[in-house]
Biopython code that builds the backbone (N, CA, C, O; Angstrom):
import numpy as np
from Bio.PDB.StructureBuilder import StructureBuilder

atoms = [
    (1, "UNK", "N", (84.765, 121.221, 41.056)),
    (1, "UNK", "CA", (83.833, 120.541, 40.201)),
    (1, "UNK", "C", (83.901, 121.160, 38.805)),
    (1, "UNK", "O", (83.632, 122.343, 38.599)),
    (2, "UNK", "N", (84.336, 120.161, 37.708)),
    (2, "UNK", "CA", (84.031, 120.772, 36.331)),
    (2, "UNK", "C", (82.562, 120.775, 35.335)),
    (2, "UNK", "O", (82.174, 119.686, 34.912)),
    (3, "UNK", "N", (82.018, 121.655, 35.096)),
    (3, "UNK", "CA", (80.585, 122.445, 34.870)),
    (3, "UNK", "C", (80.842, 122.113, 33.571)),
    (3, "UNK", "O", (79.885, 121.661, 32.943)),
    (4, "UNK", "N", (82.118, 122.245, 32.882)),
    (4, "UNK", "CA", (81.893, 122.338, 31.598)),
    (4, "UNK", "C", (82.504, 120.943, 30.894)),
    (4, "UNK", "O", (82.277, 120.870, 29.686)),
    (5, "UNK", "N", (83.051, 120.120, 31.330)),
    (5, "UNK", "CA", (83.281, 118.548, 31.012)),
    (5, "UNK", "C", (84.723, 119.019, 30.307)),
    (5, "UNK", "O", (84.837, 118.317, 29.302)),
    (6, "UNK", "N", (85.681, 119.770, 30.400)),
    (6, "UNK", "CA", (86.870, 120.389, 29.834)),
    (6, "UNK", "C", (87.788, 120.059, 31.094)),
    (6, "UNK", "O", (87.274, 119.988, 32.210)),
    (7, "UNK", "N", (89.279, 119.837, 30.883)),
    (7, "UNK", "CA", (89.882, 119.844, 32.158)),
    (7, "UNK", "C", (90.533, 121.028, 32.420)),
    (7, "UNK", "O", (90.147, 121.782, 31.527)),
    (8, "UNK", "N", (91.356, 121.670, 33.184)),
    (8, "UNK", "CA", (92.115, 122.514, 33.331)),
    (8, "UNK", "C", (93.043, 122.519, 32.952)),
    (8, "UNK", "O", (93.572, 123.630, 32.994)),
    (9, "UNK", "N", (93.830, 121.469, 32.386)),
    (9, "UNK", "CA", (94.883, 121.016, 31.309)),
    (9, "UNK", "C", (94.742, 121.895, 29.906)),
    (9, "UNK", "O", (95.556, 122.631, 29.349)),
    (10, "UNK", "N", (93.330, 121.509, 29.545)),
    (10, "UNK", "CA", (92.892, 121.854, 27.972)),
    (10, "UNK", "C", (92.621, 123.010, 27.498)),
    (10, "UNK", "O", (92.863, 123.533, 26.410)),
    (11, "UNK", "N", (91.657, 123.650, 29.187)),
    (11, "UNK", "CA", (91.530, 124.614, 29.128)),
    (11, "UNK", "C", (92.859, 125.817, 28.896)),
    (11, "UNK", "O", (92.784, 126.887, 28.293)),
    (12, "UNK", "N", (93.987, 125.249, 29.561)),
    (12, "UNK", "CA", (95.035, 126.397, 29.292)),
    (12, "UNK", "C", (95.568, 126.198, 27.939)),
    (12, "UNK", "O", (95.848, 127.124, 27.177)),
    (13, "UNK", "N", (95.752, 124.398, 27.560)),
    (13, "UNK", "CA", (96.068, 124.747, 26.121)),
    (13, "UNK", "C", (95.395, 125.057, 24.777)),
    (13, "UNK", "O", (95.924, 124.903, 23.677)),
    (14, "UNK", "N", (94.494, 125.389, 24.950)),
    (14, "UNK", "CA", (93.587, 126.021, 24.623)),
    (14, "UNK", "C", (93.144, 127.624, 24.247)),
    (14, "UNK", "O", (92.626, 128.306, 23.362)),
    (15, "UNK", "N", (93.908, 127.713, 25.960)),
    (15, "UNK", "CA", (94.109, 129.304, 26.066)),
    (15, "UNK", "C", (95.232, 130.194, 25.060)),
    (15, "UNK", "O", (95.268, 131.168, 24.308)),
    (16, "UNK", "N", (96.074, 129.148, 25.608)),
    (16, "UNK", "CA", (97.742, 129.512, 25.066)),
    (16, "UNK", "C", (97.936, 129.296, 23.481)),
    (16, "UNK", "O", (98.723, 129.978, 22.825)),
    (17, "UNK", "N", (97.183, 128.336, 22.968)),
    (17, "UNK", "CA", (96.702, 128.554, 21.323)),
    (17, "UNK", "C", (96.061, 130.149, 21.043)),
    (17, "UNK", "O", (96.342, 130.868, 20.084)),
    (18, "UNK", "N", (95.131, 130.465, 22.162)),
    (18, "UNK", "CA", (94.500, 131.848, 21.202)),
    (18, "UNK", "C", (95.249, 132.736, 21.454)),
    (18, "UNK", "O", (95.071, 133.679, 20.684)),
    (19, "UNK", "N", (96.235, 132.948, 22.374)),
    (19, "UNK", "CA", (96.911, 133.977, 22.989)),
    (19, "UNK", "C", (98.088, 134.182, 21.850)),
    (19, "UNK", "O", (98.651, 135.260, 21.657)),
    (20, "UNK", "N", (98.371, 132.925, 21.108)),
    (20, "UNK", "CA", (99.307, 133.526, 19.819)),
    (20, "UNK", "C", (98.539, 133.676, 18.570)),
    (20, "UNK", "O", (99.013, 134.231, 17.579)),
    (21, "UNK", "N", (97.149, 133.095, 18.629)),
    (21, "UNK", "CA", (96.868, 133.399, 17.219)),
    (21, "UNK", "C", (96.316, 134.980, 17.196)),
    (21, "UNK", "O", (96.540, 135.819, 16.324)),
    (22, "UNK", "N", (95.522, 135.133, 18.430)),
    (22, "UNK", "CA", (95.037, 136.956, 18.461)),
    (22, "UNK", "C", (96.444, 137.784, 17.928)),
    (22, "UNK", "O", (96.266, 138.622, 17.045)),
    (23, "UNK", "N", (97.137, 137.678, 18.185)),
    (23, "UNK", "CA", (98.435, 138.788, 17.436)),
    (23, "UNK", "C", (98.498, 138.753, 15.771)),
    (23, "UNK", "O", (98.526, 139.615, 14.892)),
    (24, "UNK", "N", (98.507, 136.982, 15.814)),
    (24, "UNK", "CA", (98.788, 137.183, 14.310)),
    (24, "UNK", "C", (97.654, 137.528, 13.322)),
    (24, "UNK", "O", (98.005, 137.919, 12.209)),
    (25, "UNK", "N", (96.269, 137.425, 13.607)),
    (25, "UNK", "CA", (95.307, 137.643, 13.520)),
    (25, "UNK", "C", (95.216, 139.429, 13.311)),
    (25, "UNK", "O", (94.595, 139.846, 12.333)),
    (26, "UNK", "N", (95.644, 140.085, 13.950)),
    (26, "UNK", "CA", (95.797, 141.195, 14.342)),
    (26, "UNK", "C", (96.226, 141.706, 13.173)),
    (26, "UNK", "O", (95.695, 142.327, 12.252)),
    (27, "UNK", "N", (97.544, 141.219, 13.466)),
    (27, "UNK", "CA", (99.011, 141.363, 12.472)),
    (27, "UNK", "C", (98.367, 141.509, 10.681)),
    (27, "UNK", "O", (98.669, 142.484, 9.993)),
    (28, "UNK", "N", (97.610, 140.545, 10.235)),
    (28, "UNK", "CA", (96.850, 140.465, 8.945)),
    (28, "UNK", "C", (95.797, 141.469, 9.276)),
    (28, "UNK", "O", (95.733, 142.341, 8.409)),
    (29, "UNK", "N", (95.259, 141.567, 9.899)),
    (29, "UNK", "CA", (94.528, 143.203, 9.424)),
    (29, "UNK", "C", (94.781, 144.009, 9.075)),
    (29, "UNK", "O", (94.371, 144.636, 8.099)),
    (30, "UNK", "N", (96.117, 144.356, 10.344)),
    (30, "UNK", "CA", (96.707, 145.430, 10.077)),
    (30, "UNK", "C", (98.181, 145.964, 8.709)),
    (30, "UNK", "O", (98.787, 147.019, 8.520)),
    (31, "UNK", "N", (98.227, 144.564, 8.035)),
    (31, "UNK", "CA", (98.760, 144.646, 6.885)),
    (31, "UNK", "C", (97.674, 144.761, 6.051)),
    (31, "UNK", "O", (97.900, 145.384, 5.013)),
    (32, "UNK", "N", (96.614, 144.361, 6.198)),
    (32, "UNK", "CA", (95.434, 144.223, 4.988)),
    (32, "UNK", "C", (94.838, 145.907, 4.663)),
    (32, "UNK", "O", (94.686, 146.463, 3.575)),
    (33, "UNK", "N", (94.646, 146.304, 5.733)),
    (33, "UNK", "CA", (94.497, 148.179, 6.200)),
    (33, "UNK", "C", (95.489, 148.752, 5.502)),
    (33, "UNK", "O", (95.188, 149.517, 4.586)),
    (34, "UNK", "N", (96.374, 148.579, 5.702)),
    (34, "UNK", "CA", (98.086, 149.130, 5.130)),
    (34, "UNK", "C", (97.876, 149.246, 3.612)),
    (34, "UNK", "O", (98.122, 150.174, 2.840)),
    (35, "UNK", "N", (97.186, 147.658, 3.354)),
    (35, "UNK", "CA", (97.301, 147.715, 1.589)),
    (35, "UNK", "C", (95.896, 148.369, 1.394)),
    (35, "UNK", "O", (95.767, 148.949, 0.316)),
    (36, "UNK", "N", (94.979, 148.383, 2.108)),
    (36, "UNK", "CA", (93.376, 148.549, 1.332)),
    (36, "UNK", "C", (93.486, 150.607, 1.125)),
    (36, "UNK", "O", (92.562, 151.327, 0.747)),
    (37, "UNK", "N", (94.996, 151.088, 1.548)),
    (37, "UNK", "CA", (94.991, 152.630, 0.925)),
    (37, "UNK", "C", (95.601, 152.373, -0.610)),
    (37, "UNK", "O", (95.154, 152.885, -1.636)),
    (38, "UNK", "N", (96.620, 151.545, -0.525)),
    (38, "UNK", "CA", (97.594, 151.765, -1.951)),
    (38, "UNK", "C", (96.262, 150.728, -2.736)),
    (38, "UNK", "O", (95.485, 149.804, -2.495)),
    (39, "UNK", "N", (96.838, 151.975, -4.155)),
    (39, "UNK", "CA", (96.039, 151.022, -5.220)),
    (39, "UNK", "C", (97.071, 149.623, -5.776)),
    (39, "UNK", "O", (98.279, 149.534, -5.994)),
    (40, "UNK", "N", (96.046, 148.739, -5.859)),
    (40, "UNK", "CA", (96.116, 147.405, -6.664)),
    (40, "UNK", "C", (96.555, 147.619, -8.028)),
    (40, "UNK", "O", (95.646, 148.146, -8.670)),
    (41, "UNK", "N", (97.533, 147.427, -8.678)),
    (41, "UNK", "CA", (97.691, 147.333, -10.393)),
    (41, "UNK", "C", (98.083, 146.051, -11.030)),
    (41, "UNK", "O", (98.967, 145.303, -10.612)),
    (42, "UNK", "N", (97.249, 145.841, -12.219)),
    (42, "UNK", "CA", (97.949, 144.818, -13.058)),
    (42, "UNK", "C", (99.007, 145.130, -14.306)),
    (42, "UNK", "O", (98.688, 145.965, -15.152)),
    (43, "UNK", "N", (99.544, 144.833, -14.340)),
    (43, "UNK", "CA", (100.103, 144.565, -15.783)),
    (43, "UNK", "C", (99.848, 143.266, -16.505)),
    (43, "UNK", "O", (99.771, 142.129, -16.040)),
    (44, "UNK", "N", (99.694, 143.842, -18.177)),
    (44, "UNK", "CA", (99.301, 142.568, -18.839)),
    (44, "UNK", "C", (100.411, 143.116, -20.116)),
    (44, "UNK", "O", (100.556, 144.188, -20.704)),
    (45, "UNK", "N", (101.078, 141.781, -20.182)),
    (45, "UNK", "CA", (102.022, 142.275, -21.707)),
    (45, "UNK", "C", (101.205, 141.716, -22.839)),
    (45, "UNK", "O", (100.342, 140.880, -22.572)),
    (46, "UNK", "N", (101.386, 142.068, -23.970)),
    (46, "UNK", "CA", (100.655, 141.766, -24.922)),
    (46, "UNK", "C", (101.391, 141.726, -26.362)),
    (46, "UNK", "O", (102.210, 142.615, -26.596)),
    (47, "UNK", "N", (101.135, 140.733, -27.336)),
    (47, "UNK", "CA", (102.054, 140.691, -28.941)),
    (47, "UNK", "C", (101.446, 142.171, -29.568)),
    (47, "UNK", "O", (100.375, 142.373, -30.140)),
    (48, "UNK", "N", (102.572, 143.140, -29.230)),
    (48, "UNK", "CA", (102.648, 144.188, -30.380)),
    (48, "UNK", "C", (103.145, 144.681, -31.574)),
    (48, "UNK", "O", (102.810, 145.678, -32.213)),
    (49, "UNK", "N", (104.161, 143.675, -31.828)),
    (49, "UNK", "CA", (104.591, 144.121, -33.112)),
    (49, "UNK", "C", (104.395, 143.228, -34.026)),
    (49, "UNK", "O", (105.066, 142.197, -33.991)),
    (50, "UNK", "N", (103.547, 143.412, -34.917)),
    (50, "UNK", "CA", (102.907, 142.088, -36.156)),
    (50, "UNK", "C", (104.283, 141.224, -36.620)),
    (50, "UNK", "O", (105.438, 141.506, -36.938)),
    (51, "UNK", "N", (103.626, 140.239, -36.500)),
    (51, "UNK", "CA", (104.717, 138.964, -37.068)),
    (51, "UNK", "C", (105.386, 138.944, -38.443)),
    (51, "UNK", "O", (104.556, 139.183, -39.320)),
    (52, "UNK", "N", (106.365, 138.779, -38.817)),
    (52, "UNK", "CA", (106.728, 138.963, -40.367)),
    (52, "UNK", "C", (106.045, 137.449, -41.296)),
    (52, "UNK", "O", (105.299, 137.438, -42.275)),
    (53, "UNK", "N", (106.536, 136.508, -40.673)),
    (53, "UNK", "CA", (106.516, 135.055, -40.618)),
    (53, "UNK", "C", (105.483, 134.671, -39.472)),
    (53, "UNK", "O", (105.732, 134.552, -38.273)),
    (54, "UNK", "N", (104.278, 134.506, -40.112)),
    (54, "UNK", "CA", (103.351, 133.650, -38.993)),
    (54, "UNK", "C", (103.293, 132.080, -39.082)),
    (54, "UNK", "O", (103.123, 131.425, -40.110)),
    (55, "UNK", "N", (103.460, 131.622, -37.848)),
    (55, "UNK", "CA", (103.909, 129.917, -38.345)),
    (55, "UNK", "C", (102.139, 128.898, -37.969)),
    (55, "UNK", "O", (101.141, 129.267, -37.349)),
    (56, "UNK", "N", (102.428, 127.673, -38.630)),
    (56, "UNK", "CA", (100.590, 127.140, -38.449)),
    (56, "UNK", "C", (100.149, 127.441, -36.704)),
    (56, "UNK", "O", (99.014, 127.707, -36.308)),
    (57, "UNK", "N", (101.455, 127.302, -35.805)),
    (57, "UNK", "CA", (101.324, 127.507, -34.517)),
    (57, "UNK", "C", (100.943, 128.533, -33.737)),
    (57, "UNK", "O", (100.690, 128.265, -32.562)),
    (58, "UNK", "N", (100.805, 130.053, -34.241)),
    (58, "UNK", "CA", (100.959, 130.945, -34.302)),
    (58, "UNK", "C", (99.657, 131.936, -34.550)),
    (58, "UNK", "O", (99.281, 132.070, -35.715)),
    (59, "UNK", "N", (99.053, 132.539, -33.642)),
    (59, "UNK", "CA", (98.047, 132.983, -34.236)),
    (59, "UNK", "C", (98.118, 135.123, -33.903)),
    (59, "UNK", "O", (97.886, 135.526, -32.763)),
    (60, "UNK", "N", (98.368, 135.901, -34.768)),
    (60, "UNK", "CA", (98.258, 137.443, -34.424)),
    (60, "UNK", "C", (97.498, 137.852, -35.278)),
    (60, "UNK", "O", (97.958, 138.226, -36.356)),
    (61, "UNK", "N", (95.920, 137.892, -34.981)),
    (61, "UNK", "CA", (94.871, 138.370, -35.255)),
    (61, "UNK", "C", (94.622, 139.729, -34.681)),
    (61, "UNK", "O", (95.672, 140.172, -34.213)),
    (62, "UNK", "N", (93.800, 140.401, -34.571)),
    (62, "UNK", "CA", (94.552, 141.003, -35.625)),
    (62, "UNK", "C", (96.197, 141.593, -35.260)),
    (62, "UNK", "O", (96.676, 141.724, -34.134)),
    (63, "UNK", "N", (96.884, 141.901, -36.628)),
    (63, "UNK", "CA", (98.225, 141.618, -36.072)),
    (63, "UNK", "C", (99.179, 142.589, -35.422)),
    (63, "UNK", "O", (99.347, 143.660, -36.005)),
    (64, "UNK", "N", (99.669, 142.420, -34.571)),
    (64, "UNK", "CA", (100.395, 143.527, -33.743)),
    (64, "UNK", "C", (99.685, 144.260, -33.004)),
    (64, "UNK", "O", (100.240, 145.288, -32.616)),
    (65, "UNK", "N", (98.318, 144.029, -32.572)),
    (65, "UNK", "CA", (96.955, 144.869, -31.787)),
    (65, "UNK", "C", (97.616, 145.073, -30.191)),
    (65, "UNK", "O", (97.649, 146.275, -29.931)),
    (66, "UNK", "N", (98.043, 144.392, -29.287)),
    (66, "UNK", "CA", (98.572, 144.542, -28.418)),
    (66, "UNK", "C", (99.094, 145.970, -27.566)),
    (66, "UNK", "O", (98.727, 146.108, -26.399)),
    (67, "UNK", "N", (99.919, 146.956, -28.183)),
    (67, "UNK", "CA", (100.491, 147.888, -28.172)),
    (67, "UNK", "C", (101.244, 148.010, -27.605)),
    (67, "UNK", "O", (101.852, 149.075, -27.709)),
    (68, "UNK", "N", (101.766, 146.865, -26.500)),
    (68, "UNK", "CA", (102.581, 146.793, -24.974)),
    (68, "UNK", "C", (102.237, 146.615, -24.253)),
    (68, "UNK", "O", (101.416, 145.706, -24.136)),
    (69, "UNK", "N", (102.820, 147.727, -22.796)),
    (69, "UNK", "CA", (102.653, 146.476, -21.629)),
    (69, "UNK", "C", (101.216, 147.733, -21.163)),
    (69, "UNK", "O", (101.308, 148.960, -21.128)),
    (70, "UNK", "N", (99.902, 146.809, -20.839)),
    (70, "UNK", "CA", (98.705, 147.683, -20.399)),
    (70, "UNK", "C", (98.842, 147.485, -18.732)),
    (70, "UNK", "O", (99.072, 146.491, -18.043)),
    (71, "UNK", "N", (98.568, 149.039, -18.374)),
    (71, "UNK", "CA", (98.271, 148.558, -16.586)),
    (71, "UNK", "C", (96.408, 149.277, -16.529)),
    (71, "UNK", "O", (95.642, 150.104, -17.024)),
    (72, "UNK", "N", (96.564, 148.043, -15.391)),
    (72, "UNK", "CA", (95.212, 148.450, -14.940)),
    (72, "UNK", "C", (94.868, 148.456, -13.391)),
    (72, "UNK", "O", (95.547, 147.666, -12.735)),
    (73, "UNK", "N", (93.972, 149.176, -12.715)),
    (73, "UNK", "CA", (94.009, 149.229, -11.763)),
    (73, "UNK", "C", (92.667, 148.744, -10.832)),
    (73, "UNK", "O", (91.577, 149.316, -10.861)),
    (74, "UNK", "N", (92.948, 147.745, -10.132)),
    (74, "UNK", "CA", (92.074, 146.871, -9.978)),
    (74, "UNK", "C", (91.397, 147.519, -8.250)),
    (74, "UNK", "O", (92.040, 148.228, -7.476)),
    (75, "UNK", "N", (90.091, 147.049, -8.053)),
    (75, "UNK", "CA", (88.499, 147.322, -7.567)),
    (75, "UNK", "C", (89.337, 146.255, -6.380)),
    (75, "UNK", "O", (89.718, 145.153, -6.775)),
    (76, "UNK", "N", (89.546, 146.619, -5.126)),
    (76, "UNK", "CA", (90.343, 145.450, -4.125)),
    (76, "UNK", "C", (88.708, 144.877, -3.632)),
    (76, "UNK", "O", (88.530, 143.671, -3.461)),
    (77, "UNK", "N", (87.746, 145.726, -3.464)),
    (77, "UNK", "CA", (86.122, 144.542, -3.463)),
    (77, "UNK", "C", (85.560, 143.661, -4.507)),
    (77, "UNK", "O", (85.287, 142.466, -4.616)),
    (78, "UNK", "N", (85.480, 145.043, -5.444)),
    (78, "UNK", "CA", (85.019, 143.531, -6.286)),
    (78, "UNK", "C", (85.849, 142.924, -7.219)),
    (78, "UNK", "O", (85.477, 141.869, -7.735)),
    (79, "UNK", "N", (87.176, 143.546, -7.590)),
    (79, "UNK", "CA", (87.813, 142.919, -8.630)),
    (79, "UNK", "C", (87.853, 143.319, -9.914)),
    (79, "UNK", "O", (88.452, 142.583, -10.699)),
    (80, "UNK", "N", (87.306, 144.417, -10.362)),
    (80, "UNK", "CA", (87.012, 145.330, -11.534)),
    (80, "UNK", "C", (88.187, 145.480, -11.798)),
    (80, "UNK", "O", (89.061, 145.286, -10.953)),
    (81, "UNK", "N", (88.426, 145.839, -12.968)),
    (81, "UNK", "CA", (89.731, 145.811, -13.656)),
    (81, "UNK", "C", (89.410, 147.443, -14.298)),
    (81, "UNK", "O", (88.266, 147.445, -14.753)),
    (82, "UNK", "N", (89.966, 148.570, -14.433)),
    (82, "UNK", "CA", (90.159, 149.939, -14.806)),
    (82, "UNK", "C", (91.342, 149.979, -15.509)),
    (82, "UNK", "O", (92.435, 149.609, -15.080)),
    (83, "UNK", "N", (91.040, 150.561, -16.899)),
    (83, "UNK", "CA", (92.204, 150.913, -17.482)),
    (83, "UNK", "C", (92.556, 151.820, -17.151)),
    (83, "UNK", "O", (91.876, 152.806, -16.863)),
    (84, "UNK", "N", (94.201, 151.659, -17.094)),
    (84, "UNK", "CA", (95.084, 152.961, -16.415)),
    (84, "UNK", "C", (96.391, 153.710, -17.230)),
    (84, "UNK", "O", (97.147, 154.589, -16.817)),
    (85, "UNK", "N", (96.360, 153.107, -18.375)),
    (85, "UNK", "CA", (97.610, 153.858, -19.188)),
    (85, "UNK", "C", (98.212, 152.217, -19.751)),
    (85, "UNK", "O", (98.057, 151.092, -19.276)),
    (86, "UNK", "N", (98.975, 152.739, -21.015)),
    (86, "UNK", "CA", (99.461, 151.788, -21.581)),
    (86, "UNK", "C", (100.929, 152.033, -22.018)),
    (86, "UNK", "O", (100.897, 152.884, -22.906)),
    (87, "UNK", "N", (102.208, 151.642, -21.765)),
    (87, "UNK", "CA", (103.262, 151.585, -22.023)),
    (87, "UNK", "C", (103.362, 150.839, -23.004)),
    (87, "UNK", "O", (103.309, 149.614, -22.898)),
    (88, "UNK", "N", (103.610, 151.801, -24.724)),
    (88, "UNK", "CA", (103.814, 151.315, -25.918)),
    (88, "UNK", "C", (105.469, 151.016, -25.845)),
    (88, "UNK", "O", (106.435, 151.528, -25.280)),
    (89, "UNK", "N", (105.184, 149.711, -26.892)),
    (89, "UNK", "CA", (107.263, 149.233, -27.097)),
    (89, "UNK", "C", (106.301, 148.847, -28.709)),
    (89, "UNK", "O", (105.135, 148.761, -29.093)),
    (90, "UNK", "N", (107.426, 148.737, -29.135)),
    (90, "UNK", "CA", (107.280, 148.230, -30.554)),
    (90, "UNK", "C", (108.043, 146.499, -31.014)),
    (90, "UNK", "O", (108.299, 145.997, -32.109)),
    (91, "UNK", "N", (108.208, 146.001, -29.605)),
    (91, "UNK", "CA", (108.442, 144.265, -29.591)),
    (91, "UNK", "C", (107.087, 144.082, -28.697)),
    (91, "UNK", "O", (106.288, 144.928, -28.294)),
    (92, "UNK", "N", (107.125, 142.631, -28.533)),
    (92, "UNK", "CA", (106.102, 142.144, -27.889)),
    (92, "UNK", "C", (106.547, 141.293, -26.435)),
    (92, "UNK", "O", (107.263, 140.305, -26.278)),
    (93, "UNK", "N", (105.764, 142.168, -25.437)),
    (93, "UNK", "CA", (106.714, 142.020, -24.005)),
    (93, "UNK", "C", (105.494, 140.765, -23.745)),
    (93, "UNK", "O", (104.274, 140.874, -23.620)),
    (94, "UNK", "N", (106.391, 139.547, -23.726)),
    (94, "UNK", "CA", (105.475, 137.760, -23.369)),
    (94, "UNK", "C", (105.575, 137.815, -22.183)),
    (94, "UNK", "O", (104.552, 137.599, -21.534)),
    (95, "UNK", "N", (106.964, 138.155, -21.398)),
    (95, "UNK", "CA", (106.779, 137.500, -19.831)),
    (95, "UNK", "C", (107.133, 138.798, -18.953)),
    (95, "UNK", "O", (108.154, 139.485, -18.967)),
    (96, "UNK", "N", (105.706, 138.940, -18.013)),
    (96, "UNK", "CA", (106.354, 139.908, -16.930)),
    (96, "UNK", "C", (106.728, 139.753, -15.408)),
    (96, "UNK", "O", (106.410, 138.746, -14.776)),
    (97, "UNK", "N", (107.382, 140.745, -14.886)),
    (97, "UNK", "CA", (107.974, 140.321, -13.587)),
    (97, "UNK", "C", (108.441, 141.346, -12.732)),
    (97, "UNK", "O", (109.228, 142.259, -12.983)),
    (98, "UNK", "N", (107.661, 140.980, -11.364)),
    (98, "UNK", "CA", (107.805, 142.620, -10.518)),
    (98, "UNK", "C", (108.771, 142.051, -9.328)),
    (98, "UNK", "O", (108.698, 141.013, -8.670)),
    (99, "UNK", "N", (109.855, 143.305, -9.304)),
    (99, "UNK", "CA", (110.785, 142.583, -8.104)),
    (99, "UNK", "C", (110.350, 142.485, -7.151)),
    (99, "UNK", "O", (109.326, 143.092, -6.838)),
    (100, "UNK", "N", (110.991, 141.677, -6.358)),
    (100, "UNK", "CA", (110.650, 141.778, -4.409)),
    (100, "UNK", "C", (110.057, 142.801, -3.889)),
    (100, "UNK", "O", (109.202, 142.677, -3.012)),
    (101, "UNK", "N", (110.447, 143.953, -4.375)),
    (101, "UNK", "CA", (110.158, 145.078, -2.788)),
    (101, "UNK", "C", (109.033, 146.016, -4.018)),
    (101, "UNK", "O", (108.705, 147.177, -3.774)),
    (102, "UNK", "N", (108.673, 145.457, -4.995)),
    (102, "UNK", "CA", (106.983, 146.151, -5.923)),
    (102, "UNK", "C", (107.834, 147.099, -6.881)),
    (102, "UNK", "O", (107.263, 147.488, -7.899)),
    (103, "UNK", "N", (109.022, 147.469, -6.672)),
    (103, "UNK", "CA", (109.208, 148.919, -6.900)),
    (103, "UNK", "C", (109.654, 148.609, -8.565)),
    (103, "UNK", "O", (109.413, 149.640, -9.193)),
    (104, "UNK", "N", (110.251, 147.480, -9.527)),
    (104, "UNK", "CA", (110.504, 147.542, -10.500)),
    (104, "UNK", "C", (109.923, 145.892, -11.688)),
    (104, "UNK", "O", (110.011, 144.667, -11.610)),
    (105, "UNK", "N", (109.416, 146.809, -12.558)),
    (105, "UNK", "CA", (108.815, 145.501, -14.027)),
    (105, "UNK", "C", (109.516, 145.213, -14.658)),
    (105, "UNK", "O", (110.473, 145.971, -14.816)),
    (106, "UNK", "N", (109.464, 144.033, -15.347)),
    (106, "UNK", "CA", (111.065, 143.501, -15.897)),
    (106, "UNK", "C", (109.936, 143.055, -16.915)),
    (106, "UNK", "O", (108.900, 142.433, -16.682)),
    (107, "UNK", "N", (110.490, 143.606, -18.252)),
    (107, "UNK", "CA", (109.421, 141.861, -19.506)),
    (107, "UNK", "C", (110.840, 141.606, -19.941)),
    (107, "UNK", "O", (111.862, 142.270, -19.768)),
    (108, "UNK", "N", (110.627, 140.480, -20.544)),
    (108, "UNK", "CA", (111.397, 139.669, -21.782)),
    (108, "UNK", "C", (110.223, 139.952, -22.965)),
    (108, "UNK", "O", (109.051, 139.602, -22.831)),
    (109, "UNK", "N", (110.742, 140.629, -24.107)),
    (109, "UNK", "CA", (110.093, 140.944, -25.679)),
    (109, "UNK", "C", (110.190, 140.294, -26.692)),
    (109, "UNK", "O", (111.301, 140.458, -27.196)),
    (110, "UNK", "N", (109.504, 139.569, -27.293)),
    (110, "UNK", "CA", (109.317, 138.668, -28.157)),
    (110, "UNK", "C", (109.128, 139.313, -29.525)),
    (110, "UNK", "O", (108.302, 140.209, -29.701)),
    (111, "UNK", "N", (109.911, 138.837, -30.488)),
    (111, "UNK", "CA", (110.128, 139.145, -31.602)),
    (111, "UNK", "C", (110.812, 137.612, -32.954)),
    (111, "UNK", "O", (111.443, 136.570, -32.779)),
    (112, "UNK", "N", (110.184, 138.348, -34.265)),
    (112, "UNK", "CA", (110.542, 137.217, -35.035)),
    (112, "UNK", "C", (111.867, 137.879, -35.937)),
    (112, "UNK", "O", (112.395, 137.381, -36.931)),
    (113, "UNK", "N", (112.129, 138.848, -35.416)),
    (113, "UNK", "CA", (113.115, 139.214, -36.543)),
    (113, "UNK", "C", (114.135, 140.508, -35.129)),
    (113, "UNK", "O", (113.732, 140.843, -34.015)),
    (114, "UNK", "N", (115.345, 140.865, -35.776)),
    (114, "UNK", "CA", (116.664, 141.662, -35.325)),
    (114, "UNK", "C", (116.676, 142.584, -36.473)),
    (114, "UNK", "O", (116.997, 141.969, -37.489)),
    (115, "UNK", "N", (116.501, 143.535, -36.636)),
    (115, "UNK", "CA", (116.351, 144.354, -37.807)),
    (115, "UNK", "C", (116.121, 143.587, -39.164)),
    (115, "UNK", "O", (115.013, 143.062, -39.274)),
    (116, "UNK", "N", (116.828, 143.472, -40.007)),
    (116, "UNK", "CA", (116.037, 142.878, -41.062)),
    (116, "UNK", "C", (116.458, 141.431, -41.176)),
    (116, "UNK", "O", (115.940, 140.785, -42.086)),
    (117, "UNK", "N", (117.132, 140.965, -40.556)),
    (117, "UNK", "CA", (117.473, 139.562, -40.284)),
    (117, "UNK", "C", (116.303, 138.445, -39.371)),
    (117, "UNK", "O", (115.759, 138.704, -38.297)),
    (118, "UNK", "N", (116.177, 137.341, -40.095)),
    (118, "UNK", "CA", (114.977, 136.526, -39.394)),
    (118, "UNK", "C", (115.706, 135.775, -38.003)),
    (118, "UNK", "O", (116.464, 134.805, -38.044)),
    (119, "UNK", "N", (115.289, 136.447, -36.881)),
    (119, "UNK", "CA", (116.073, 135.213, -35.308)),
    (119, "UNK", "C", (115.123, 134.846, -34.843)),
    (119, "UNK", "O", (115.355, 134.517, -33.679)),
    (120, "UNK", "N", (113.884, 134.674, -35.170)),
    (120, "UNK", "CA", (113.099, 134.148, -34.126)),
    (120, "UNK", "C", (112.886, 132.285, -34.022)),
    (120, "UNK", "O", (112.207, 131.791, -33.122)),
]
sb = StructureBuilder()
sb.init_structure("model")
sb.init_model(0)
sb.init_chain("A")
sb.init_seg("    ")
for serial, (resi, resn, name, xyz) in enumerate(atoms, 1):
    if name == "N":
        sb.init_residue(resn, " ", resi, " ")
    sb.init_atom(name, np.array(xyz, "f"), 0.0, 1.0, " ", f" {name:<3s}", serial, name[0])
structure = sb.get_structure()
């Protein structure tokens, strides 16, 4: 007699659904644990070297303020952002990029000039 209006069909597939999600379930904790020791960092690149030629499109207020690439180290509860040191360049690093395995930052540096020649 079924008590609970479920068949024994449903009931196993049913079963056999939680029996793979409990692992993976698992599995994300125990990566989430893994990360909740290492600290969180951002990088933010920023226009550091004042423009020679500012175009109507163009805005470096004030100019060259940036200084490079800033890291900060972020609050994994609430999201707080901590300044953590700033890697000065004297171009302006626009796009950043961390490889696959965390371990290396790549920018592309934006500039309006090559020594005293205008390339931008």
């Amino acid at each position: 007699m079924n008590h609970t209006g479920q068949s024994r069909r449903s009931f196993l597939k049913s079963s056999l659904a939680m029996s793979g999600t409990i692992p993976l379930i698992a599995g994300l904790a125990q990566a989430e644990t893994k990360q909740a020791g290492k600290p969180l960092m951002a990088y933010v690149g920023t226009f550091s070297s004042p423009l020679q030629d500012v175009l109507d499109t163009q805005v470096d207020l004030p100019p060259g303020n940036g200084r490079g690439i800033h890291l900060f180290q972020i609050d994994r509860k609430t999201g707080a952002m901590t300044p953590a040191g700033i890697q000065r360049m004297g171009t302006s690093p626009s796009c950043l990029a961390v490889n696959a395995a965390g371990t290396r930052l790549y920018s592309t540096n934006e500039t309006d000039r090559v020594g005293n020649e205008k390339h931008g």
